[in-house]
N, C-alpha and C positions, 0 to 999 in steps of 0.2 A: 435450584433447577435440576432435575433428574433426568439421564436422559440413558436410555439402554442399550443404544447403538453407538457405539465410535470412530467414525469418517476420517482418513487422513486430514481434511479440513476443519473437522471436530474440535480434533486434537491441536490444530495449530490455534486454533480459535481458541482454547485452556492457554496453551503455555503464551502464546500473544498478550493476550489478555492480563498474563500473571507481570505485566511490564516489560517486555523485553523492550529497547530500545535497538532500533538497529540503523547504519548508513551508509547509502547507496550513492550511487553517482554515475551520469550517462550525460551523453551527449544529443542538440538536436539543435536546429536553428530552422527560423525560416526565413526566406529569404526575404530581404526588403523593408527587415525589420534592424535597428537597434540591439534589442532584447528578445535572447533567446527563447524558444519555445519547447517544453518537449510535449508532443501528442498525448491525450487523453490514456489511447492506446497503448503506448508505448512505456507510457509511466505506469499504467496497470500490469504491464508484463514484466516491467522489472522490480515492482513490489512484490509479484506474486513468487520470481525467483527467490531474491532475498529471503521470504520468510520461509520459503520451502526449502532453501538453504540451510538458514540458520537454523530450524525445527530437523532436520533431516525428515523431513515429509515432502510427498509427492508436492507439487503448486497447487495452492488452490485458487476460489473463482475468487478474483476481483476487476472491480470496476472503478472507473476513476469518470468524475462527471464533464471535467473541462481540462483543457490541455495544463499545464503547468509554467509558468513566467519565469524567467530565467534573473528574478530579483530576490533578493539578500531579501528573506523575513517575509517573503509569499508562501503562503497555505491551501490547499485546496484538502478537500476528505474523499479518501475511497473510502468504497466498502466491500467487506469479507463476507462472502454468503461460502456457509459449509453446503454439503449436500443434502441436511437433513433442514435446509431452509434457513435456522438461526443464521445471526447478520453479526458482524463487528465492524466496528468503525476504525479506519486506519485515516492518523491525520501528515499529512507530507508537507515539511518545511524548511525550503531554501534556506541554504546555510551557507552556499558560496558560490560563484560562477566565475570561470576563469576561460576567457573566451566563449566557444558555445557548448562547455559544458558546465551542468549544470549539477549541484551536489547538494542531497538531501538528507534529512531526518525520517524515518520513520515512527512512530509512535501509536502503536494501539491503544483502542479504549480497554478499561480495565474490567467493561461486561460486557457480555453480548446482550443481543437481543433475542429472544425465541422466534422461533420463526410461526408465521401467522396463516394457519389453515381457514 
């Protein structure tokens, strides 16, 4: 795939992709519940630090589809859209929860996808 423009999101979307593994960790509960929750939202904003973190690039866009479960071995997938529309898949997987915080893997996919005009 050739692509002649390079997006701070571009680029995270290369070096993401080239394996990075990375792990994060935040807190959220709701109330009423057992088992932690953290928001859809909230777990999108702290993937999108992390990898702008670790990339030393600005954050880019991500989306996360469903809140996250604050259980040992729950998964859910965001995804990475650059600004030139290409998509990568970020997968997020509880790895421990010690009250109502909740501590995850990150793991991108190892291609993007192009983006679809």
């Amino acid at each position: 795939m050739t692509t002649t423009r390079l997006s701070a999101a571009t680029s995270i979307l290369s070096a993401v992709a080239s394996g990075a593994l990375l792990v994060g960790c935040s807190a959220s509960a709701h109330v009423g519940t057992s088992t932690p929750k953290m928001s859809a939202d909230k777990l999108a904003t702290i993937v999108a630090e992390k990898l702008a973190a670790t990339m030393n690039q600005p954050k880019p866009s991500i989306t996360c589809p469903e809140d996250l479960a604050g259980k040992v071995g729950t998964t859910t997938r965001c995804k990475l859209t650059a600004k030139d529309g290409s998509t990568l898949g970020v997968t997020v997987k509880v790895t421990s929860v010690h009250g109502d915080q909740i501590n995850f893997d990150i793991k991108a996919d190892e291609t993007a996808s192009p983006a679809t005009n």
